[in-house]
Each structure stands twice: as structure tokens, then as C-alpha cells.
C-alpha positions in Angstrom: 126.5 112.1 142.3 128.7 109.9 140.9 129.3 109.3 137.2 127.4 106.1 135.6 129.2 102.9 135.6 128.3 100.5 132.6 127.7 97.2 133.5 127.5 94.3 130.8 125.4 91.3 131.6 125.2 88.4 129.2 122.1 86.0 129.0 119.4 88.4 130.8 116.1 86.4 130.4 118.0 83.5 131.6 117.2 82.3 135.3 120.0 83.9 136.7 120.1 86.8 134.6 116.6 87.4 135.7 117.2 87.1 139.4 120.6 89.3 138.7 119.4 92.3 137.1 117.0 93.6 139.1 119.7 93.6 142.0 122.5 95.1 140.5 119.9 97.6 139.4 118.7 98.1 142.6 122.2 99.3 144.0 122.9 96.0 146.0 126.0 95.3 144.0 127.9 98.1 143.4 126.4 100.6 146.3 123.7 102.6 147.0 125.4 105.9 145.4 126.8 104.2 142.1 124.2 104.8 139.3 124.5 101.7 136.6 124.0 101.6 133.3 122.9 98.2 132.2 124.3 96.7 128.6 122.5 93.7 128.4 123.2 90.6 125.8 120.8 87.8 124.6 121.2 85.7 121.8 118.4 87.0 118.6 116.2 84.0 119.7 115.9 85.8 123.3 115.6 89.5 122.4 111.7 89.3 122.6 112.0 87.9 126.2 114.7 90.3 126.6 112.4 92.9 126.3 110.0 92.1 128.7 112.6 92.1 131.2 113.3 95.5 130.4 110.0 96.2 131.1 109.9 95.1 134.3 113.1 97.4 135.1 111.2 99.5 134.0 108.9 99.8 136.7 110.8 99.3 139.0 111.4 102.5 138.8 115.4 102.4 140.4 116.8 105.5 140.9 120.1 104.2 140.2 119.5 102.9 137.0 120.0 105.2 134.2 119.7 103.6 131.1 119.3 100.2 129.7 120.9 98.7 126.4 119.2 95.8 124.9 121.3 93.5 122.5 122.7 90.8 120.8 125.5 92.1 119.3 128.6 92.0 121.8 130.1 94.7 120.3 127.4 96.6 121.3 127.0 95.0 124.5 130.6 95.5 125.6 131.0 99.1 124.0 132.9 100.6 127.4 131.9 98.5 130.2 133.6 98.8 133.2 132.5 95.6 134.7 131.5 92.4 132.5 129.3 89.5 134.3 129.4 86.7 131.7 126.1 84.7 132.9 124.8 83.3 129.5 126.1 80.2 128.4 124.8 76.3 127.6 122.9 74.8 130.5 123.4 71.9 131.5 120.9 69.5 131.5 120.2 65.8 133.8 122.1 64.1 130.9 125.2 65.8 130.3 128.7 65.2 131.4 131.1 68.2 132.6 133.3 67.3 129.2 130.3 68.2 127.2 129.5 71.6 129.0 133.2 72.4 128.0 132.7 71.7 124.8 129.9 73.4 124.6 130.7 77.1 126.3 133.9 77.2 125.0 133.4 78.6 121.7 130.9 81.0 123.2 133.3 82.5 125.4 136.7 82.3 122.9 134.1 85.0 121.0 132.8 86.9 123.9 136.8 87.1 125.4 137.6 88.8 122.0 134.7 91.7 121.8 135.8 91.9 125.5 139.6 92.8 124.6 137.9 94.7 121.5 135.2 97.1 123.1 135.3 97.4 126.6 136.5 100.1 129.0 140.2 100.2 129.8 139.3 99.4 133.9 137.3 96.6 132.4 136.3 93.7 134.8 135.2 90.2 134.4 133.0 87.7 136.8 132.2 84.5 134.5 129.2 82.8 136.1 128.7 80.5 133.7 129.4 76.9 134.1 132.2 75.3 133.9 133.0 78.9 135.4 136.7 78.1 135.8 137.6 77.7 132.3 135.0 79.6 130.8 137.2 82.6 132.2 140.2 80.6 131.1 139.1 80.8 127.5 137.9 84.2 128.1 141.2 85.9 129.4 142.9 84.1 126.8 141.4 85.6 123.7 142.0 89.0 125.0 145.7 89.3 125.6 144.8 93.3 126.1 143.5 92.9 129.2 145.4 92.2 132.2 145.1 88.7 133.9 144.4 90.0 137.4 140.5 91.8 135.8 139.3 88.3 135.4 137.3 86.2 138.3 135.6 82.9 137.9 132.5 82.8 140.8 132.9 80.3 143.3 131.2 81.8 146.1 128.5 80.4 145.7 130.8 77.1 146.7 131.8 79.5 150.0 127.9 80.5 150.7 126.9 76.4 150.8 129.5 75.0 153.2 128.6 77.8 155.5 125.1 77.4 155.6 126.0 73.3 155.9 128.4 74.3 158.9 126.1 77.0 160.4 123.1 74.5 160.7 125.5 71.6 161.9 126.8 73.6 164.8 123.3 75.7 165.6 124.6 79.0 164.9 123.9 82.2 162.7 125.3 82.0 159.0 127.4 85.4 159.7 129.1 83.4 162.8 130.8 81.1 160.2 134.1 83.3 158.5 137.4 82.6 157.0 135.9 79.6 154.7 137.6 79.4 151.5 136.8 77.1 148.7 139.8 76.1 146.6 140.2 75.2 142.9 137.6 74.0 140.8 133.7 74.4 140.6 133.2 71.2 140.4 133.6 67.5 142.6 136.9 68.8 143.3 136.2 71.9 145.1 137.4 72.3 148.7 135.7 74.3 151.0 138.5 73.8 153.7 136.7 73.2 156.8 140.3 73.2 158.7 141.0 77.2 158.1 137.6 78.3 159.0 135.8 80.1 162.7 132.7 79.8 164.1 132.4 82.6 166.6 136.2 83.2 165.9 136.9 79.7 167.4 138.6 77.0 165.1 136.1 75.1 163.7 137.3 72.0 164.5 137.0 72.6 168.3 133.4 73.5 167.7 132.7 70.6 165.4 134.9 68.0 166.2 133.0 65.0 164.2 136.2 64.7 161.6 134.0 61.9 159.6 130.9 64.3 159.1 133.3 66.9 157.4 135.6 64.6 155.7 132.7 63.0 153.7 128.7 64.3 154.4 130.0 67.8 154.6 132.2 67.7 151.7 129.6 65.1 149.4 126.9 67.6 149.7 128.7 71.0 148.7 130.4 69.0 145.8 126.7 67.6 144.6 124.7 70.6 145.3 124.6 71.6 141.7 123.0 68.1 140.7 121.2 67.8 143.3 118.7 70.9 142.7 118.8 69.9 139.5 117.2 66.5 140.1 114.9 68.5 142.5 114.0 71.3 140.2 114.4 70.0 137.1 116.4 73.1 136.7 119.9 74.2 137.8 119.9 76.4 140.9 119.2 80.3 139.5 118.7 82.8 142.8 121.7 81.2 144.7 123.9 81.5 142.0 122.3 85.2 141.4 123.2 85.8 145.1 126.5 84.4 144.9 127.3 86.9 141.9 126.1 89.5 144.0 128.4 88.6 146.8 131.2 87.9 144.5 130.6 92.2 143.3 129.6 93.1 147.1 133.4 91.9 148.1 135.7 93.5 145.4 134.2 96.8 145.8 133.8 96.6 149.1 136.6 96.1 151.3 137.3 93.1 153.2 136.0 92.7 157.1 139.8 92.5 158.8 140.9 89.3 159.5 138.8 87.3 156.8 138.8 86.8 153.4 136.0 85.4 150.5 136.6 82.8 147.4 136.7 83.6 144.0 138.6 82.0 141.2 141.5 84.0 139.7 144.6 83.3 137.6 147.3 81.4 139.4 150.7 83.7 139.9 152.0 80.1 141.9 150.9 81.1 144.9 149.8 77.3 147.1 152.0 75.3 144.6 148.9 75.3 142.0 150.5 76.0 138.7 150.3 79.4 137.1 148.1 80.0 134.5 144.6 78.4 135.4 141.7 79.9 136.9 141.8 78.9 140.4 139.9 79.8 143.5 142.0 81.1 146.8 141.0 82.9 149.4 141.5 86.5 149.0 141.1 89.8 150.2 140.6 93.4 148.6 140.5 97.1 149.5 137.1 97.5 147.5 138.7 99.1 144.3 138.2 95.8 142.1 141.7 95.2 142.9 142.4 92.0 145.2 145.1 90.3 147.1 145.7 86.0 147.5 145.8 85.4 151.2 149.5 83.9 151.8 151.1 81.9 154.5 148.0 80.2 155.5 148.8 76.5 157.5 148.1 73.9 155.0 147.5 70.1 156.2 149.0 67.5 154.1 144.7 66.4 153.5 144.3 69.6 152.4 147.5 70.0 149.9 146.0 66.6 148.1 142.7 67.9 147.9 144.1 71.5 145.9 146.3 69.3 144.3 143.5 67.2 142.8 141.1 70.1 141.7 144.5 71.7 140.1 145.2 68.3 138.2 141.5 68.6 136.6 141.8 71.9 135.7 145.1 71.8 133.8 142.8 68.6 132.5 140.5 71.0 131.1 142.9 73.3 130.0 144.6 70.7 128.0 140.9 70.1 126.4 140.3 73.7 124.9 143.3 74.2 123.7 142.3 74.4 120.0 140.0 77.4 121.5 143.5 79.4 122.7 145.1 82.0 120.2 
């Protein structure tokens, strides 16, 4: 059997911690052979509700799981982790404006980017779930200069895994028939889930759907206001699909790509597209499984869809520009 890999999960009796731990436990993550030690961090107001989750992992009874560390000390709860999946952070709420969630995280994840660069593992990798994902890992990466730029992902599959199930019920078909979608930039009204790149059936899209108007604008509308939307129907932001989409996110850096597609994460820009180096950016990329990864080049760019990455990389250097008292 193979060694134990320790995996570090922040805010675990949060909503999406809660419908996170149980599968990475499970083996769904990181395979059914790789046994996982869980490190996971609450804040000291949580550790009571922390505890009960551990209980329930408990009895589950996962043969793959083979110990759990309960904490709310990062030091702790980043002592040699070889994966990191940063879901804990401020919610937000009906009320509050994307400038305030940066405002709010930022400081949160300055601190958690340092015990990061302090404790982990050297193969240490990062997923940043929580919102605004981008430059949460942005802040992260940059308060551990130890770590290499290319361990840090922001999740926007989750971005990916709405547009196809919006293009799979619009053209009648199976979610698995939908491939090579990739959402560009930011998490947030600027994301682009380019409709022009991706297959359904391994036909162009655009000769299966050919109603330009419904992807230009209802397609695009609803995967940019998802978010808000199940918060106005929940009352709470959406938990299990952003669970699932973390899962995904592990599921496709340690598993290697299916040839000729490619899945959406957010990484640090070498350049590649014209979108300046530095941020956190999602491309569409590929990898052999290892953790390692690869931006797709060459792909055909419209001049629609150049504006649209151009406009998601203008708010993010936006954003960078507002945390840079939280940069070293």
C-alpha cells in the first residue's frame, strides 16, 4: 500500500467543508489506493462543531483514512501537508459587494500563505476554494515566496461544471457529451466559459447550437449569476457544487487528462493569452496526473472572445491593485 498522504483542509464544519471531507476521505479525490491523512483547521469558535464532524468520519469507517488532526492552529494544521485545500474563509452574505469579500479574506489568507511557506511539505499543493478564489490564492502564493508559483490553483471548475450542464440541457444531450469547455479569468461576472472552443459529441458547438443570441447573453447571464442566484434561493451560498467542483479540480491534477480535452482551473499567468503575468487566472489546461499541469497553447481565439479575457484580466489586476498593502 502506499504511504499516507496528508491533506490540509481549512473551515471543516463549514458547508463545503462538510460536503468535502467525507469524499476526499472516501478515496474519490486522490484514488482508491492513496490512504489520506486529514489535518483539518477551524477557527477556536468551530472546534466543538469540528468535533462532531470527526465523529461522523468516524463511522464512516473509510479504509483509507488513517488519521484525523483536529485544529486551529495552522501551524499545526499545515505541519507537512502535501496537498492544501483552503475552503474557510468569510461568506458572503445577500448584502455584500465583491470589494468587501476582498477585504475581508484577504488578511485571512496573507496569514494562512505564511504557515503554508512555514510548515508544509516540500511537494506542497494549494486549491483555494474560497471566494474571491482568484485572489485569495493571489495573496496566498505571495506570502510564501518558498513555494513555487506553479503549486498554487484557484477553483474555477465549478464555473466549467455550470456552463456544461446549461449546454447539455440546451442541446438534449448527456453532461459527459459536452468536452473542451474552458472558463477563463475571474470567478466572478467576468468569467468566460467560451462556448466557441467547446464539442458536443466531438462536433463544434456552434453547429449543434447555432442560436448565437442564447449563448452571447442567457447562457452567459446565468453561469455569471449562479453564485447569487442560490443564494437568493437558499439563503445560503451553493455548498455540495462547490464541494464537487473541488473534487473535480483534485480528480484532474492527479489524474491524467482524457486526450484531446482539457479542464479549468485558475493558475499564475507565465503570459500565455496576452493576460499579464502574475495574477491568478483560469486557462484551460491539461496534466499527466502528478499535480503538475500544462496551459493549453495555440488555441483559435475570436476577437469576442479576446475582449471578454481581456475584461476579466483588467478586474483582476483591479483587485490586485486593492490588496496590495496585504503583499510582502
Amino acid at each position: 500500500m502506499k504511504d499516507p498522504i496528508r491533506v490540509a483542509v481549512t473551515g471543516g464544519a463549514g458547508q463545503i467543508g462538510y460536503s468535502l471531507l467525507f469524499r476526499i476521505a472516501s478515496g474519490e479525490a486522490f484514488g482508491p489506493d492513496q490512504p489520506i491523512i486529514l489535518q483539518i483547521l477551524e477557527i477556536p469558535q468551530a472546534m466543538d462543531a469540528l468535533r462532531g464532524v470527526k465523529m461522523e468520519l468516524d463511522d464512516c469507517a473509510f479504509p483509507l483514512l488513517h488519521d484525523i488532526v483536529l485544529t486551529d492552529d495552522p501551524a499545526v494544521g499545515f505541519k507537512d501537508a502535501n496537498w492544501a485545500v483552503l475552503v474557510g474563509g468569510k461568506p458572503r452574505t445577500k448584502d455584500m459587494q465583491r470589494k468587501d469579500l476582498l477585504a475581508a479574506n484577504g488578511g485571512i489568507f496573507a496569514a494562512q500563505g505564511k504557515a503554508i511557506n512555514d510548515n508544509a511539505a516540500d511537494d506542497i499543493r494549494v486549491l483555494v476554494v474560497a471566494n474571491p478564489c482568484n485572489t485569495n490564492a493571489l495573496v496566498a502564493h505571495l506570502n510564501a515566496p518558498d513555494i513555487p508559483a506553479d503549486r498554487w490553483f484557484a477553483m474555477t471548475r465549478l464555473d466549467e461544471n455550470r456552463a456544461k450542464a446549461q449546454i447539455a440541457h440546451k442541446a438534449g444531450v448527456l453532461v459527459s457529451e459536452v468536452t473542451n469547455l474552458v472558463s477563463w479569468g475571474n470567478h466572478s461576472l467576468t468569467q468566460f466559459p467560451n462556448f466557441e472552443l467547446a464539442k458536443i459529441g466531438g462536433r463544434p458547438l456552434l453547429e449543434v447550437i447555432t442560436d448565437r443570441e442564447w449563448l452571447e447573453n442567457e447562457f452567459l447571464t446565468t453561469n455569471q449569476k449562479r453564485g447569487k442566484a442560490i443564494i437568493e434561493a437558499r439563503g445560503k451560498s451553493s455548498a455540495a457544487s462547490a464541494a464537487n467542483a473541488a473534487i473535480n479540480t483534485l480528480q484532474s491534477l492527479t489524474r491524467p487528462t482524457p486526450e484531446g480535452d482539457w479542464f479549468s482551473a485558475a493558475v499564475v499567468s507565465d503570459g500565455s493569452y496576452d493576460v499579464p503575468e502574475g495574477i491568478v487566472f483560469s486557462f484551460p489546461l491539461v496534466s499527466p496526473g502528478d499535480g503538475t499541469y500544462e496551459i493549453v497553447q495555440g488555441l483559435p481565439l475570436s476577437d469576442y472572445a479576446k475582449a471578454k479575457i481581456q475584461a476579466s484580466a483588467e478586474e483582476l489586476l483591479g483587485e490586485r491593485e486593492a490588496i496590495t498593502d496585504l503583499i510582502p
